[in-house]
C-alpha positions in Angstrom: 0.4 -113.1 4.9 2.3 -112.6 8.1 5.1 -110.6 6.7 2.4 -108.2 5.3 0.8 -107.9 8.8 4.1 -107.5 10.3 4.8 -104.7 7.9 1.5 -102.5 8.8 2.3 -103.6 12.3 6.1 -101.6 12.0 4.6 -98.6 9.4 2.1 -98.3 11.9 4.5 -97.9 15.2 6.2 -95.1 12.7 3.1 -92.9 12.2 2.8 -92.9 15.4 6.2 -92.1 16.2 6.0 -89.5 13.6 3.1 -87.8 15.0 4.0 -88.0 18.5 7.8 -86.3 17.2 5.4 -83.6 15.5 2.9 -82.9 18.4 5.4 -82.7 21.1 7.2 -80.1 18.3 4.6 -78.4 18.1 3.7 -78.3 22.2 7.0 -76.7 22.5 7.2 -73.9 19.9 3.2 -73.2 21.4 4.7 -73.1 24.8 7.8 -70.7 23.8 5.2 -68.2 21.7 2.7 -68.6 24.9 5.7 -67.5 27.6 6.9 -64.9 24.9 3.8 -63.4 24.5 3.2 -63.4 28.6 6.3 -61.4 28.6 5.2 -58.7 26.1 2.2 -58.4 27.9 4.6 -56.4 30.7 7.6 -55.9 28.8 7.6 -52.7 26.5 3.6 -52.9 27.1 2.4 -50.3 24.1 0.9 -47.7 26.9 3.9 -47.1 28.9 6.1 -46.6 25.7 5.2 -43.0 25.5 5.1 -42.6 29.0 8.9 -43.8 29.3 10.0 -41.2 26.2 8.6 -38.3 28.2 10.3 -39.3 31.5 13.7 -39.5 29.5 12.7 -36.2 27.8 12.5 -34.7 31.8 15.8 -36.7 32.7 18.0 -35.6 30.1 16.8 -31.5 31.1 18.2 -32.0 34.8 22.3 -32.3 34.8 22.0 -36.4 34.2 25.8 -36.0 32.4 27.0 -35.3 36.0 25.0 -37.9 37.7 26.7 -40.4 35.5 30.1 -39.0 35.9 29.4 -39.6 40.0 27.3 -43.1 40.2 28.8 -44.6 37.1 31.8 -43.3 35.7 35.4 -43.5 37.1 36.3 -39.8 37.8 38.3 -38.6 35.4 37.0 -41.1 32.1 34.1 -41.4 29.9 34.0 -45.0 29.1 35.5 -46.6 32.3 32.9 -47.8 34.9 32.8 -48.1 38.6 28.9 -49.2 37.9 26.8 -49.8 34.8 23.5 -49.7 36.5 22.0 -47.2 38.9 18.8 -46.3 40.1 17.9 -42.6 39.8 17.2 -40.6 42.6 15.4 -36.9 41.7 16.4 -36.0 44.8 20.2 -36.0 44.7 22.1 -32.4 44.4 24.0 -33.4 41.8 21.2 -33.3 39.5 20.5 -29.4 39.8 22.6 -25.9 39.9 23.8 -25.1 43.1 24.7 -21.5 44.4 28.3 -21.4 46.1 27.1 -22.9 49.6 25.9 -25.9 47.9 22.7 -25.4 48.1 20.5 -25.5 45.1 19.8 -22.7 43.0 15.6 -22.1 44.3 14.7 -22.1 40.5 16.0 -25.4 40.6 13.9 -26.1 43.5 10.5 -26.2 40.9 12.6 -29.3 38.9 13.2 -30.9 41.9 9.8 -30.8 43.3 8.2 -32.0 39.9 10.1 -34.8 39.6 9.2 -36.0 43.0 5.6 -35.4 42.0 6.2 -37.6 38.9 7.7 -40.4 40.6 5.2 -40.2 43.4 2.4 -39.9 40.8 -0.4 -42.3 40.9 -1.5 -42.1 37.1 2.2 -42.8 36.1 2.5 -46.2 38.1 6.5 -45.5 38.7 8.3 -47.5 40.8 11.9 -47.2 39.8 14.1 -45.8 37.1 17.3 -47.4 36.1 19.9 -45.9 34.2 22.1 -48.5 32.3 25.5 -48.3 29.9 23.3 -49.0 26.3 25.3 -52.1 25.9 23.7 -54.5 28.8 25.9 -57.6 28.3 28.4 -57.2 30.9 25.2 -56.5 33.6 23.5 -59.9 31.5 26.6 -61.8 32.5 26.2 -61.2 35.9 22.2 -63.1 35.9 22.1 -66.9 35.9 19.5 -68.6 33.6 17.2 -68.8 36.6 17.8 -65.3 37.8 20.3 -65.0 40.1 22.9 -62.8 40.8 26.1 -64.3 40.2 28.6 -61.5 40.4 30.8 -60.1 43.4 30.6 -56.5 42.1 29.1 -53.0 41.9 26.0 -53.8 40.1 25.3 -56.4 42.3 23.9 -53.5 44.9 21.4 -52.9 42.2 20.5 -56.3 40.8 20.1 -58.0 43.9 17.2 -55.1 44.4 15.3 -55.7 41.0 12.5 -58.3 41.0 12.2 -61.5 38.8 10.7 -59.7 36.1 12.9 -57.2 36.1 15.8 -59.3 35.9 14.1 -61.3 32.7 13.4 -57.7 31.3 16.9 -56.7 31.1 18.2 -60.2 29.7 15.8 -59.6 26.9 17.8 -56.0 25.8 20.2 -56.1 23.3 22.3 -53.2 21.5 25.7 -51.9 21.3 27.4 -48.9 21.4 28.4 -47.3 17.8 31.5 -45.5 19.2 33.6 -47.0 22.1 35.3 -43.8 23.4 31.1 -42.0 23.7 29.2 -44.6 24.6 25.1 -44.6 24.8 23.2 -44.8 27.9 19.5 -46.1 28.5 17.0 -45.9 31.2 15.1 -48.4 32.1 11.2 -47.9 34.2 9.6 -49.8 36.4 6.2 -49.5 36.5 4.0 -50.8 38.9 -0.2 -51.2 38.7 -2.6 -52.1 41.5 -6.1 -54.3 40.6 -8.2 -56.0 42.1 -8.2 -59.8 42.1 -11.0 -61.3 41.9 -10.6 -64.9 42.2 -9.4 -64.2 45.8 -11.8 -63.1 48.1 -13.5 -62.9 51.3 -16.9 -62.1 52.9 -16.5 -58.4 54.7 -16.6 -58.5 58.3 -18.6 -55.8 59.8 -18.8 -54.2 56.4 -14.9 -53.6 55.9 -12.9 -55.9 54.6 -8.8 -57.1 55.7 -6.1 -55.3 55.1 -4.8 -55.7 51.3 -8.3 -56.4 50.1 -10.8 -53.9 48.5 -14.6 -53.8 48.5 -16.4 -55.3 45.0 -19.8 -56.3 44.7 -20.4 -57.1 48.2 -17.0 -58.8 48.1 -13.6 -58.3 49.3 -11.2 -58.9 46.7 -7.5 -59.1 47.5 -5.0 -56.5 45.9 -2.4 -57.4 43.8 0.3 -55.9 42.1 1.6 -56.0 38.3 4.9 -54.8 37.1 5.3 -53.3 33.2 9.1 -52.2 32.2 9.9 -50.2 29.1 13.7 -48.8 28.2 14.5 -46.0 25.8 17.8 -44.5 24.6 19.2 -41.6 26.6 19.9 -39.0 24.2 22.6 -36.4 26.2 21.9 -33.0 25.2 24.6 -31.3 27.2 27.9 -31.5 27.4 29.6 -34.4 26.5 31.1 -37.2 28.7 
């Protein structure tokens, strides 16, 4: 009689060891899909996915084969880099015609002036735009698991810039180039949305409310920001590098 209680005693203990190996299993695989599906809620978020294929439609019409010979290429080669990551600038000459004193061509002038209206737009959200060699592993290698910067180099200038999120966005890009001697290039877009949080708030003084808070139903409610990124391909349709 004792043996037999000792033995549903011991298949007992396993069941439960079974179930606990099972639930905390389970826990973690929950947790990974949870954080994962976080993520997708600001990486490659469905609404700025056309946005970002229109911006790289406007990119690739300005002269963006010089801008990467100056910012990322060494002079003189086509797949040796002095950076693999740079932020775009629609304000840099190098970008646009210029007549013989430098200056740039005044129909050129229009291209300039609507990309500083698109970057500066508030419907599109932009806050930066990154242009990246289409293989990201050498600019991975330089981000720790927790997000640090751990290289000494060019591309440090820029990574040390980007925000967390940014930094997780770009370890989650993969691809390589299909011919070493003409390699790909990506962009990469920041975008950056302003709401109103709610579960913040104050009672308005005088009627207004603090600086970085916004007026809702007899509320001040403090302003936050959220960040989306999206990347596409950078399809070159001018000369070649």
């Amino acid at each position: 009689m004792n043996n037999k209680k000792g033995f549903v005693f011991i298949e007992t203990i396993l069941v439960i060891v079974v179930l606990s190996v099972v639930l905390i299993t389970s826990l973690v695989a929950f947790n990974k899909i949870l954080v994962e599906q976080k993520r997708r809620l600001v990486f490659d978020d469905t609404s700025y996915i056309y946005t970002t294929y229109n911006i790289e439609n406007f990119i690739v019409s300005l002269n963006i084969e010089n801008y990467i010979k100056k910012y990322m290429l060494i002079d003189g080669t086509k797949n040796e880099y002095k950076r693999k990551i740079v932020e775009f600038n629609c304000n840099d000459k190098t970008l646009y015609n210029l007549l013989a004193n430098n200056e740039i061509d005044p129909k050129e002038q229009q291209k300039m002036k609507f990309c500083e209206e698109v970057m500066n737009s508030d419907e599109l959200n932009i806050k930066h735009i990154y242009i990246t060699t289409y293989d990201v592993s050498s600019i991975k290698d330089c981000l720790s698991s927790s997000g640090e910067v751990i290289c000494d180099n060019t591309d440090s200038e820029v990574l040390d810039n980007l925000s967390i999120n940014g930094i997780y966005y770009l370890r989650t890009l993969y691809g390589t180039n299909d011919d070493e001697n003409n390699p790909d290039y990506r962009i990469i877009v920041e975008y950056e949305e302003e709401y109103n949080n709610c579960t913040i708030r104050k009672k308005p003084e005088d009627g207004t409310c603090p600086t970085n808070y916004s007026y809702v139903d007899s509320n001040c409610c403090k302003k936050d920001k959220k960040n989306y990124y999206s990347n596409i391909k950078l399809v070159l349709r001018g000369t070649a590098l």
